[in-house]
C-alpha positions, 0 to 999 in steps of 0.5 A: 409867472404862475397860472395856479387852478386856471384853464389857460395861462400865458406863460414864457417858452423857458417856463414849458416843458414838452410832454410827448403824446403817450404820456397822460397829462394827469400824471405827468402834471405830478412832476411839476414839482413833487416829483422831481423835487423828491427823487432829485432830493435823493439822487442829487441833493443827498447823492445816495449810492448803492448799500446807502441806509437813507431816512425819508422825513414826511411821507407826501407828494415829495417824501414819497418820491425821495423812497422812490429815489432812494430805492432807484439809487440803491439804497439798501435801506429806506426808513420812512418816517410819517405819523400817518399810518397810512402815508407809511403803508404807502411808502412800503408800497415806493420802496421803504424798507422800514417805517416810523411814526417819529423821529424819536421811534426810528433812533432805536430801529436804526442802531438795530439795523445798522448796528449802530452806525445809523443813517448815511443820509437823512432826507427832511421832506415835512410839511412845513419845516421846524427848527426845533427837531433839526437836532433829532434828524442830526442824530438819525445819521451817521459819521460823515452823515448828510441832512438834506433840507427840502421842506420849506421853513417859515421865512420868520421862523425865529427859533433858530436850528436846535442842533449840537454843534459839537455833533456838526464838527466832531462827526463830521455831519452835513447840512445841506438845503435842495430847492427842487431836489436840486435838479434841472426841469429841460433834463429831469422831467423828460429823464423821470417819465422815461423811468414812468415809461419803463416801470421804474417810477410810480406815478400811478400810485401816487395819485390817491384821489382826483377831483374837479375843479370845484372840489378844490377844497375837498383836496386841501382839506384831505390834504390836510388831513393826511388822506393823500400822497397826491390830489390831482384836479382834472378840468372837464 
């Protein structure tokens, strides 16, 4: 039930989501997805409250609106961690307190800033889940700490979570996944371009760079490259 790059689509009626006049369709198009599934990752899935410390995993089209959550919520603080120097200007830009290239570069700064009792939630927004570092976002948070799971995994990923189990029990830690930030599109896309509305969400600055149609490509491999938060295609 996808009309993915086409002009027209015939779609069914539970499938659209009024837009109200006022709002360019440009940037509206964000909150298909990226959008609610980042900030619903924070606000619901990872349930952030006021004075929280929250690490966002992966700065991109979802990472970026988890800060944006985050920050909405009340966090005191946000770590953004990406490799991309400039994914993490950006998320300084979305409400990030602090930033990281790795995981293993943001241990010592959380036991700085929180000293010692790390991060109350920990948001994985990658793109492309690894098992294999699930142990370092474990150890990113804190007693009674949450992990939330976003970014999609590889469907045969065979290695399996390199978590420490005793941790998991002993601490008391959370693992939790968030399909579409665990959010409801009829309540959620209405109630974000509101926040758009008023100031509150950025959807300006998430768009890095539109393209038409036929740079497509171009968009993937910026993508790729770590060159945007968002790519928007405009059709002429």
């Amino acid at each position: 039930m996808l009309g993915t790059f086409a002009h027209h689509t015939v779609v069914n009626e539970a499938s659209c989501i009024k837009i109200e006049k006022d709002v360019p369709l440009d940037k509206a198009c964000l909150l298909g997805c990226g959008v609610v599934t980042g900030w619903g990752s924070a606000v619901y899935a990872a349930d952030v409250s006021p004075g929280d410390t929250v690490v966002v995993v992966g700065i991109g089209g979802i990472g970026a609106n988890a800060v944006q959550g985050a920050k909405l919520a009340g966090a005191k603080r946000v770590v953004a961690i990406d490799p991309v120097e400039f994914k993490r200007e950006k998320a300084m830009e979305f409400g990030a307190t602090h930033t990281a290239a790795s995981m293993a570069e943001a241990l010592p700064l959380l036991q700085d800033i929180t000293w010692g009792t790390m991060a109350n939630k920990v948001i994985m927004t990658m793109g492309v889940g690894d098992g294999q570092v699930m142990g370092e976002a474990l150890a990113l948070a804190a007693k009674r700490g949450r992990v939330v799971v976003t970014n999609i995994h590889p469907a045969f990923e065979t290695g399996g979570a390199n978590i420490s189990l005793l941790d998991l029990t002993l601490m008391e830690k959370q693992v939790v996944g968030s399909l579409f930030g665990s959010g409801n599109p009829r309540a959620d896309i209405p109630k974000l371009l509101g926040l758009y509305r008023e100031g509150q969400l950025d959807l300006d600055g998430l768009v890095t760079k539109t393209y038409p149609l036929e740079g497509i490509n171009e968009g993937y491999k910026d993508m790729r490259d770590g060159k945007n938060i968002r790519g928007v295609l405009v059709y002429e």
